[in-house]
C-alpha positions, 0 to 999 in steps of 0.5 A: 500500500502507498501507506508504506512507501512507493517501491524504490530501485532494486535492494533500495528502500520504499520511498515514502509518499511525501518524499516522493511528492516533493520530489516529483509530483510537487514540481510538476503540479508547480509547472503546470498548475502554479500560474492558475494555483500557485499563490494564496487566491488561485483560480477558484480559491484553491493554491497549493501553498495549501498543499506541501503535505501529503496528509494536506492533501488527503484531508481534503478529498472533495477538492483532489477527486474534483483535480482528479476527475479533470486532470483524466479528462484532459480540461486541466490545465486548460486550452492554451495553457502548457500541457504535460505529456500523456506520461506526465499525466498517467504519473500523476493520476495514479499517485492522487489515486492511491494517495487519496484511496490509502489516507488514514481514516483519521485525517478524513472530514467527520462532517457529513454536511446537510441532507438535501430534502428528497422529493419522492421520485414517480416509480417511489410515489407510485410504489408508496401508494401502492403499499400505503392504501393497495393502488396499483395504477401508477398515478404518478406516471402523469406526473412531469418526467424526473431528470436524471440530473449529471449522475444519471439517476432519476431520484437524485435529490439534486433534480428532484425539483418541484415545477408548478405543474407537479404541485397542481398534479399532486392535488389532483392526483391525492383524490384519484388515489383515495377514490381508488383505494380499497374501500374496506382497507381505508375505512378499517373502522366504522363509527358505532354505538361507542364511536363516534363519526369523528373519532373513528375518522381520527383513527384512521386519519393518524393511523395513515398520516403515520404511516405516510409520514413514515414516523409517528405524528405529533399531536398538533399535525393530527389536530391540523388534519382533523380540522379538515374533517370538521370542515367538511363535516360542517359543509354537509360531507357524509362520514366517508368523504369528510375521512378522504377529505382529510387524508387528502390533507395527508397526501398533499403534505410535505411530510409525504412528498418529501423524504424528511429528516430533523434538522440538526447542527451539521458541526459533526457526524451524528446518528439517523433516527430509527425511524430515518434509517427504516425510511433510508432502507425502504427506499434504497432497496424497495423504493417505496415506505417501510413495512409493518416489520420495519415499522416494529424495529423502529418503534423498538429504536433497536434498528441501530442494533447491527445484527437487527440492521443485517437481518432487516437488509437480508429480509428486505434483499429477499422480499420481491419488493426488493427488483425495484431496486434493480429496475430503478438502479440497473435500469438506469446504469445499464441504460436498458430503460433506453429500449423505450425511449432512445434507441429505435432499430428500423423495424422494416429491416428488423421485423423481429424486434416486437414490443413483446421482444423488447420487453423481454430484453428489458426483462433479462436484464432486471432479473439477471441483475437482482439475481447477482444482488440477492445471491450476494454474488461477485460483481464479475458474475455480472460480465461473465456468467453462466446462465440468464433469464429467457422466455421463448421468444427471447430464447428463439432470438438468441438461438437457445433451444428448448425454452418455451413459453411467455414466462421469464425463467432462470436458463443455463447457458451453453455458450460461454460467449452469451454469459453476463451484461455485455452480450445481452439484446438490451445492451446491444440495441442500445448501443446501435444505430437504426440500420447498422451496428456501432463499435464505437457506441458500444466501446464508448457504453463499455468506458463509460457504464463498465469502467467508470471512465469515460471518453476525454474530450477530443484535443483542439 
């Protein structure tokens, strides 16, 4: 490990990291940073005067990986300025990568810096209905399209903004999902001889609100909602409809739009909630509220414990709420949602190619991925793997006999050249043009979603 010094001549001793950047990377930074970065008030507030220990730079990781990133992509030093060889460049690559990858756990920053409020993306919207009152005709499909943002991933907090249009479909949106709830599973109590219309809504009005809100509900939120009842009560609503009136109220809060977490002092780390790291959990892996059990261990503060966290995670890996995370995921680092947007083979040259075929390919690559997640498999399984998951149209396609039938299954394969993400219709179809294939687009997919590095910027 660079820790213990990089590796000198032959019978000689390892040189340690700070001796080997004061002796060769310290001047080429200076020859080919210093005019920008070279005294107090550089270009974009950073100077290496800040920077004459290794430790220096390894405290500071966010600036480095940024320099990192830049210096790989060829935009620094920038156009017109003296550029170092492809030699230089390397040299200096791998060393901030090994400086930065073996710092000490000690000089690292204990700040975690403030949690961005996360509106729910449309797929955890329309999940959250879905196992909050049992509605499964994804509402939230009408709402305006989540950008991906520069990650690439749709619930980035970052581009989760709120347009005007959403909020009037929000509202629009809450009556249709209570109209089409399951009348029995909303109204789990009826007023009676010893309950009265107003107490049986209060029931049922916390009862979803803490759900919703996925923590318990305070006192005043549930007086505030309740007074909607009373409102539409004293309009002449019926019992039912003054409920639904309130829990409207509920699906048009902030604490239901929004994934929210207490406010705190952000000097130092400090601990999630229970109840934040059951929400945290829920939406990594189902993307959707937690569950009753979730709910339970939370209610118990013993989620924290480690062996309760390990078995909530294996539980939840094994729930098959759990393919929404390789669909959200998967499907969009892969890109195999681009089967039904941007990529377009020529349907008159490649008659094959049915809506049903591409469903399967979509299909193949969301089953093949969840099964390497809930295996635990070796990351290596998803570029070479034995087996995945064919129906027979599919299997026709790809030549593998003996499949028959519109079901997705398991299938071993035979051909070692069929194994793993790389070789699969979603991927190739995507990675072509309409009429033709394209090396370039698929070595650039392969860079880019594979190998995490992608394509610099032509030269001038």
């Amino acid at each position: 490990m660079l820790g213990a010094g990089m590796a000198g001549k032959a019978g000689e001793p390892p040189v340690s990291p700070q001796v080997e950047y004061d002796k060769t990377m310290h001047p080429l930074l200076t020859q080919y940073c210093g005019k920008c970065h070279g005294e107090k008030g550089g270009a974009a507030g950073i100077s290496l005067e800040a920077f004459t220990k290794v430790t220096a730079i390894q405290s500071d990781q966010t600036t480095w990986r940024k320099a990192l990133v830049r210096l790989r992509d060829r935009t620094m030093p920038p156009p017109g300025a003296p550029q170092p060889s492809q030699l230089q460049r390397n040299q200096v690559s791998d060393w901030l990568t090994q400086t930065l990858d073996s710092a000490d756990p000690s000089l690292l920053p204990k700040n975690p810096g403030r949690v961005l409020i996360h509106r729910l993306s449309r797929q955890e919207y329309n999940n959250t209905v879905r196992d909050l009152f049992g509605v499964t005709s994804n509402p939230a499909d009408k709402f305006p399209a989540d950008g991906g943002g520069g990650g690439g991933f749709d619930n980035n907090a970052d581009t989760l903004f709120i347009p005007p249009i959403l909020l009037e479909r929000y509202l629009t949106t809450a009556g249709d999902v209570l109209e089409e709830a399951s009348h029995q599973r909303l109204f789990f109590v009826r007023p009676g001889k010893t309950l009265t219309d107003r107490d049986a809504a209060k029931e049922i009005v916390t009862r979803y609100a803490m759900l919703a809100f996925r923590r318990p509900v305070e006192m005043a939120e549930a007086a505030r909602l309740m007074r909607l009842f009373d409102r539409a009560t004293k309009s002449g609503d019926d019992f039912e409809a003054a409920t639904k009136f309130a829990l409207k109220g509920v699906l048009v809060s902030p604490n239901f739009l929004f994934r929210v977490e207490r406010d705190r002092p952000i000097a130092e780390a400090y601990p999630l909630g229970d109840y934040e790291l059951a929400s945290r959990l829920s939406f990594f892996l189902w993307a959707s509220m937690p569950d009753d059990a979730l709910f339970a261990q939370a209610a118990q503060s013993r989620l924290h414990r480690p062996e309760v966290l390990e078995k909530e995670v294996r539980r939840m890996l094994l729930s098959p709420k759990s393919r929404a995370f390789a669909d959200s995921f998967a499907g969009q680092w892969l890109r195999a949602r681009d089967l039904y947007t941007t990529a377009h083979p020529d349907t008159n040259r490649f008659k094959e190619f049915t809506p049903t075929l591409r469903d399967a390919m979509y299909a193949e690559t969301i089953d093949f991925f969840d099964s390497v997640v809930r295996e635990d498999a070796s990351l290596l399984r998803l570029l070479d793997a034995d087996y995945t998951y064919l129906n027979e149209e599919l299997a026709k396609h790809y030549g593998v006999p003996d499949v028959t039938g519109q079901q997705m299954r398991r299938v071993k394969l035979v051909d070692d050249r069929r194994g793993g993400v790389l070789t699969m219709g979603s991927v190739l179809v995507e990675t072509s043009y309409p009429l033709r294939t394209s090396p370039v687009l698929r070595g650039k997919w392969v860079l880019e979603q594979i190998l995490g590095a992608p394509t610099p910027p032509p030269p001038p």
